[in-house]
C-alpha positions as a Python dict, from the first residue, in 0.01 Angstrom:
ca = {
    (1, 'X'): (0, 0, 0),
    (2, 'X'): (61, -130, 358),
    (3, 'X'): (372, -273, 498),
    (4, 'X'): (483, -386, 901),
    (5, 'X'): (799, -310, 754),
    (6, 'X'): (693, 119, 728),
    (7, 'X'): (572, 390, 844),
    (8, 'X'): (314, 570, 641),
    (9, 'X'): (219, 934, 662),
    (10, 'X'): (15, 1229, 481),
    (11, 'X'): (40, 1511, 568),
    (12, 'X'): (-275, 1776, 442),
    (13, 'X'): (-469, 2054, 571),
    (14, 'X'): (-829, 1921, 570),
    (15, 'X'): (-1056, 1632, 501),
    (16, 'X'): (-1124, 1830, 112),
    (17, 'X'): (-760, 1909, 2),
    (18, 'X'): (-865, 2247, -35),
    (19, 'X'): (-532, 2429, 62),
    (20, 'X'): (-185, 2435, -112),
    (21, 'X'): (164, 2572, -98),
    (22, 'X'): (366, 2646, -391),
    (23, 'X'): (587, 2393, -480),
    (24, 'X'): (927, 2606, -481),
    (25, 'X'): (839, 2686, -96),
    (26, 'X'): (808, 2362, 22),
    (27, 'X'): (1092, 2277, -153),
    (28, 'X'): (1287, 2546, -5),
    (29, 'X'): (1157, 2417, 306),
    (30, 'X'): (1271, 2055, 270),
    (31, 'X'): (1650, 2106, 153),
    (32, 'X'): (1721, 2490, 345),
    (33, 'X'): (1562, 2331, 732),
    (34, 'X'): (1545, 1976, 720),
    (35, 'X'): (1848, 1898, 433),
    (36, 'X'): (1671, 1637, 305),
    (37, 'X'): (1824, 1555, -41),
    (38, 'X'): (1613, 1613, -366),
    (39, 'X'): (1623, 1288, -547),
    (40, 'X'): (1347, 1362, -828),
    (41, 'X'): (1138, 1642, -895),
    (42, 'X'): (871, 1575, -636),
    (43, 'X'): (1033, 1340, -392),
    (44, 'X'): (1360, 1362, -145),
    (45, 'X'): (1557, 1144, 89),
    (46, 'X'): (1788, 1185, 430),
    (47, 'X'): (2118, 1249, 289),
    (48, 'X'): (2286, 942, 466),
    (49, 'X'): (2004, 719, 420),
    (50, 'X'): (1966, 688, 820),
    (51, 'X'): (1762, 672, 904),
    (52, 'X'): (1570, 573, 597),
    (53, 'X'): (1338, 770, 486),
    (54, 'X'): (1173, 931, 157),
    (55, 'X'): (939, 1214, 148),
    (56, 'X'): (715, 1325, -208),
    (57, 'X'): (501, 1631, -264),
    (58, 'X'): (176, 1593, -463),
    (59, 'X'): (-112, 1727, -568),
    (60, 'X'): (-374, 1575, -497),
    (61, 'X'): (-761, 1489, -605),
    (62, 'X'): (-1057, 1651, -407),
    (63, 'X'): (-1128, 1214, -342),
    (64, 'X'): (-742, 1241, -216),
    (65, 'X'): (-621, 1029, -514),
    (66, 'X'): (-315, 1113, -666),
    (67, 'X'): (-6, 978, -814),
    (68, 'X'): (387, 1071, -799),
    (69, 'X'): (474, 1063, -1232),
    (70, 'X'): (836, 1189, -1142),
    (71, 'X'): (727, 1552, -1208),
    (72, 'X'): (646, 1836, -984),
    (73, 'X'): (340, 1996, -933),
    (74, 'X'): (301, 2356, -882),
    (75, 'X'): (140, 2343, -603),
    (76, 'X'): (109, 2098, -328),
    (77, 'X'): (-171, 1943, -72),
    (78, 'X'): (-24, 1659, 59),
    (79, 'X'): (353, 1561, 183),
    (80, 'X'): (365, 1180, 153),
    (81, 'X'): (601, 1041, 434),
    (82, 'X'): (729, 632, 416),
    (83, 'X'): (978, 572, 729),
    (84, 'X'): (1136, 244, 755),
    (85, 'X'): (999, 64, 1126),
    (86, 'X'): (1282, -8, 1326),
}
């Protein structure tokens, strides 16, 4: 998916997906230091909606394929960042 309209962004620790984090510590993460809003199991928002923004945590493939099924993995090796382009 590609858009002029946003910003994409993964975030991972190598070219093989080969680290995680535990879910609940990300998590923790997300809402304790950046209060972003958790809007589903796996994904959260800015709490105002400004700017716009929605964040997801997966688990992805060893090809980097993956899919957000509104449920949380256990553990996570990729943050998956859209930002509306100003």
């Amino acid at each position: 998916m590609w858009s002029s309209q946003y910003y994409y962004f993964l975030i991972q620790s190598d070219d093989h997906y080969s680290e995680v984090i535990k879910s609940s510590r990300l998590i923790d993460f997300l809402t304790n230091e950046l209060h972003l809003l958790q809007k589903g199991p796996d994904s959260f928002e800015v709490e105002n909606h400004l700017p716009w923004l929605q964040v997801a945590i997966v688990n992805a493939q060893a090809d980097g394929s993956f899919s957000t099924q509104n449920n949380c993995p256990e553990y996570v090796n990729i943050i998956s960042i859209i930002k509306l382009a100003n």
